[in-house]
C-alpha positions as CSV (number, residue, x, y, z in Angstrom):
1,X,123.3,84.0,78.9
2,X,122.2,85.2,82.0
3,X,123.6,84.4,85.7
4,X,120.8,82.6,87.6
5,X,122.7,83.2,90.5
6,X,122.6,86.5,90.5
7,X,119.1,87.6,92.6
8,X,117.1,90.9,91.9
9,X,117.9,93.6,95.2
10,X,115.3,93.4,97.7
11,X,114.6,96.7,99.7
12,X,115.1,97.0,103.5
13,X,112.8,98.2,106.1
14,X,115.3,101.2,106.4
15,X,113.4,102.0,103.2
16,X,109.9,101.1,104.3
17,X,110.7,103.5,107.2
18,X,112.0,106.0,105.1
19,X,108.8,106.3,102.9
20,X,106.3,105.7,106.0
21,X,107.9,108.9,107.1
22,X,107.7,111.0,104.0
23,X,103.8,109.7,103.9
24,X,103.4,110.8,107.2
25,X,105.5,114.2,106.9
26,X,102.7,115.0,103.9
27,X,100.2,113.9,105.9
28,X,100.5,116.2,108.8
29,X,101.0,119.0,106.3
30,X,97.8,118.3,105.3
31,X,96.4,117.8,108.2
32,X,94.9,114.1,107.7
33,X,94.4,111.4,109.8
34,X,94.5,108.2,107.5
35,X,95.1,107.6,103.8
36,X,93.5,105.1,101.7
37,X,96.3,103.8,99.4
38,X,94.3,102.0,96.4
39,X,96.1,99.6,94.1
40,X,92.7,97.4,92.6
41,X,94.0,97.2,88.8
42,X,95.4,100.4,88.6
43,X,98.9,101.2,86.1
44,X,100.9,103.1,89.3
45,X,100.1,100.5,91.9
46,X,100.3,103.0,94.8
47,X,99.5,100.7,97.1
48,X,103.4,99.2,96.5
49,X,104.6,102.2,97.9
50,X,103.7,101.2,101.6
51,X,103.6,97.6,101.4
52,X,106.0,96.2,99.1
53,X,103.3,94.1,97.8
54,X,101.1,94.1,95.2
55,X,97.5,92.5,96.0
56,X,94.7,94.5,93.8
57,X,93.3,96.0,96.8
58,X,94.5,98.9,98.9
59,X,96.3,99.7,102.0
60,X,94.7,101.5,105.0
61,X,97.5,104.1,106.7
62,X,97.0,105.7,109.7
63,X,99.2,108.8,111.0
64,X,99.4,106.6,114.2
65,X,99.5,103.1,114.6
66,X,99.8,100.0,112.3
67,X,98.8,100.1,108.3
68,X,96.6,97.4,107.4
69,X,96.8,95.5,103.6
70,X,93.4,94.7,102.2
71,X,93.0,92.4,99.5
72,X,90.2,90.4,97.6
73,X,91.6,87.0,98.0
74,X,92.5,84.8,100.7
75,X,95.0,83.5,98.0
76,X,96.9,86.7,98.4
77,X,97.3,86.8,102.2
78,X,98.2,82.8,102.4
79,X,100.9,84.0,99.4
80,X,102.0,86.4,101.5
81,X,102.5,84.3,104.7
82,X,104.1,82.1,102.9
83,X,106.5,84.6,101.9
84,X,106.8,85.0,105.6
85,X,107.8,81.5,106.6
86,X,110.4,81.6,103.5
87,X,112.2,83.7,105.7
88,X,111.0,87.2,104.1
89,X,110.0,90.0,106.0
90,X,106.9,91.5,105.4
91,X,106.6,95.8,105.5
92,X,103.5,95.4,106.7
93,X,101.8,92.4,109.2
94,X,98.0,92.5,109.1
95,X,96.7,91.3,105.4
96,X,92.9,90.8,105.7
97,X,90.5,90.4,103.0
98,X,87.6,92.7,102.2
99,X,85.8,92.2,98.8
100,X,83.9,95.5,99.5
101,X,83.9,99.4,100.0
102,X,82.1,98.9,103.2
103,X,83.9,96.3,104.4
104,X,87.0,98.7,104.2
105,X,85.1,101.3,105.9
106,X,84.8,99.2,108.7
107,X,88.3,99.2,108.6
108,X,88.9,102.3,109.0
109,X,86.3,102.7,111.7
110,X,88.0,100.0,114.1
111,X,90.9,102.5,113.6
112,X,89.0,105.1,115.2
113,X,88.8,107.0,111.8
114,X,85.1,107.0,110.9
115,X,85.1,110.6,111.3
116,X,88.4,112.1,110.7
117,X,89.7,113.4,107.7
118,X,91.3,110.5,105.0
119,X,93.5,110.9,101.9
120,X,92.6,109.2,99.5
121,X,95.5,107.9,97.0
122,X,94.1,106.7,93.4
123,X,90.9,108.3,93.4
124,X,91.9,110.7,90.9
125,X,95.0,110.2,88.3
126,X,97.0,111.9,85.6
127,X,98.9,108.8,84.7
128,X,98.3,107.4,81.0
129,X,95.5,105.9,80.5
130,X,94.0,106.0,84.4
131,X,92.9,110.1,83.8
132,X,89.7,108.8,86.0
133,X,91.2,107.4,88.6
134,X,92.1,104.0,90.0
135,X,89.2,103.6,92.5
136,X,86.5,101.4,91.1
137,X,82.6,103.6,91.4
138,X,80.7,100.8,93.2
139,X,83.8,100.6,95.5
140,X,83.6,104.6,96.6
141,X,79.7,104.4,96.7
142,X,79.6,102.0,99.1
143,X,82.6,103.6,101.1
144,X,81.6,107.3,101.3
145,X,78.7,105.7,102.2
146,X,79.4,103.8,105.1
147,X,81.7,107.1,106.5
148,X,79.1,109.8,105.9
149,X,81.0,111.7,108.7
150,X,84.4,111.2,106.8
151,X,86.1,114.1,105.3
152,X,87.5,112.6,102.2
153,X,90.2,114.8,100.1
154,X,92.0,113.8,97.3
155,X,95.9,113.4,97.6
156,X,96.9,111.1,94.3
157,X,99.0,113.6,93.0
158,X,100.9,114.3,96.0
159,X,101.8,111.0,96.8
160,X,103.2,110.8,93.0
161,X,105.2,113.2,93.7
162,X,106.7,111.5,96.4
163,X,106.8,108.1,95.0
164,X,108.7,109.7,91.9
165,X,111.6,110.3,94.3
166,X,113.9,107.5,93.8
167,X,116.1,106.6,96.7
168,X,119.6,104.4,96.5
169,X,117.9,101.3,97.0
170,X,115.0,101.7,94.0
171,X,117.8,103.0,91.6
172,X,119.2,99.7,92.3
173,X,116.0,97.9,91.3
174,X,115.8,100.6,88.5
175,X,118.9,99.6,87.2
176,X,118.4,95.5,87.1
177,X,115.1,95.9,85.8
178,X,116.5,98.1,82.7
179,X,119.5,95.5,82.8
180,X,117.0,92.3,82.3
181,X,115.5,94.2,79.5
182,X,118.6,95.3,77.7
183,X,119.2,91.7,77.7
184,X,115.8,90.1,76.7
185,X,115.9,92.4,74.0
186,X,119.5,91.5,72.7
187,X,118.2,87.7,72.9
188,X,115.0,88.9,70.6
189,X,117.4,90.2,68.0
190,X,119.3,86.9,67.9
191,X,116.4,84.6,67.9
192,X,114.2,86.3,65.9
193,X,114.1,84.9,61.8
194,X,112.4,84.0,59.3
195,X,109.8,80.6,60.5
196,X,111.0,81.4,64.3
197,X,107.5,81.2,65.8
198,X,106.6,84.7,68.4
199,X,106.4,81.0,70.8
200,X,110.2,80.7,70.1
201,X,111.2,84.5,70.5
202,X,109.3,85.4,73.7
203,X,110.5,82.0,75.4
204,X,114.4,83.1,75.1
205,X,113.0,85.8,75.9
């Protein structure tokens, strides 16, 4: 059985910094101002990258200045603050909700990006099963739309690459993750028999 006292590791913001500077290294090779870090429903969840968080949404990064974490839901940002007061620390401070592409345009406009060149992460995708992208149509409509000055340039498979890169402290979380399934799997194989309801089997599980 399982040690309930032993907790998952949690990554530092020596991490966050380490991969805000690696996203900001490839964005001054490229030459871009912002990124546009989409999450929404996709399978790679770029958005975790920067935030540590997962909200459906997307996460505004500028090359200078503060990232901002867009979600759908004021749910999300109240669960997130109340992460806070539990005495987490958040990678990123300002969670706002924005149910729309424009609405995240204006976003990036208060930044002083409405006419700068913006990466945008999840637009585009060779991951199983995303091939088209993570970026919902009516979402990018309304966006491109609202930045017609924008230069917008795809960068999904460059951030991958960089998120593919496993430091110390995700081989860690790597390695628990592999070692809670190694062990729900080992309690599958006990349970399961003949008349053990799939009920059964997936709560031992």
């Amino acid at each position: 059985m399982s040690n309930p006292k032993i907790q998952p590791p949690i990554l530092s913001l020596a991490e966050r910094d380490r991969r805000w500077a690696r996203v900001r290294k490839l964005m001054r090779e490229r030459k871009l101002d912002g990124l546009l870090v989409a999450g929404f429903r996709s399978r790679e969840m770029y958005e975790t990258y920067i935030a540590d968080d997962y909200n459906e949404g997307c996460v505004i990064f500028p090359l200078e200045g503060d990232p901002v974490v867009i979600t759908w839901a004021h749910l999300r940002v109240m669960r997130a603050r109340w992460s806070q007061e539990c005495g987490n620390t958040l990678w990123v401070d300002d969670y706002r909700v924005a149910t729309s592409g424009t609405a995240v345009a204006e976003v990036f406009r208060e930044k002083g990006l409405a006419e700068s060149r913006i990466g945008v992460v999840g637009l585009a995708s060779q991951a199983p099963t995303e091939f088209y992208g993570a970026i919902p149509a009516h979402f990018w409509g309304q966006f491109t739309a609202a930045l017609p000055k924008a230069q917008c340039e795809d960068l999904s498979e460059e951030f991958s690459h960089l998120m593919l890169v496993k430091s110390d402290e995700e081989l860690a979380q790597v390695r628990y993750a592999a070692r809670a399934a190694e062990a729900a799997c080992k309690v599958v194989a006990e349970v399961t028999a003949p008349g053990v309801g799939e009920e059964v089997v997936f709560a031992e599980a």
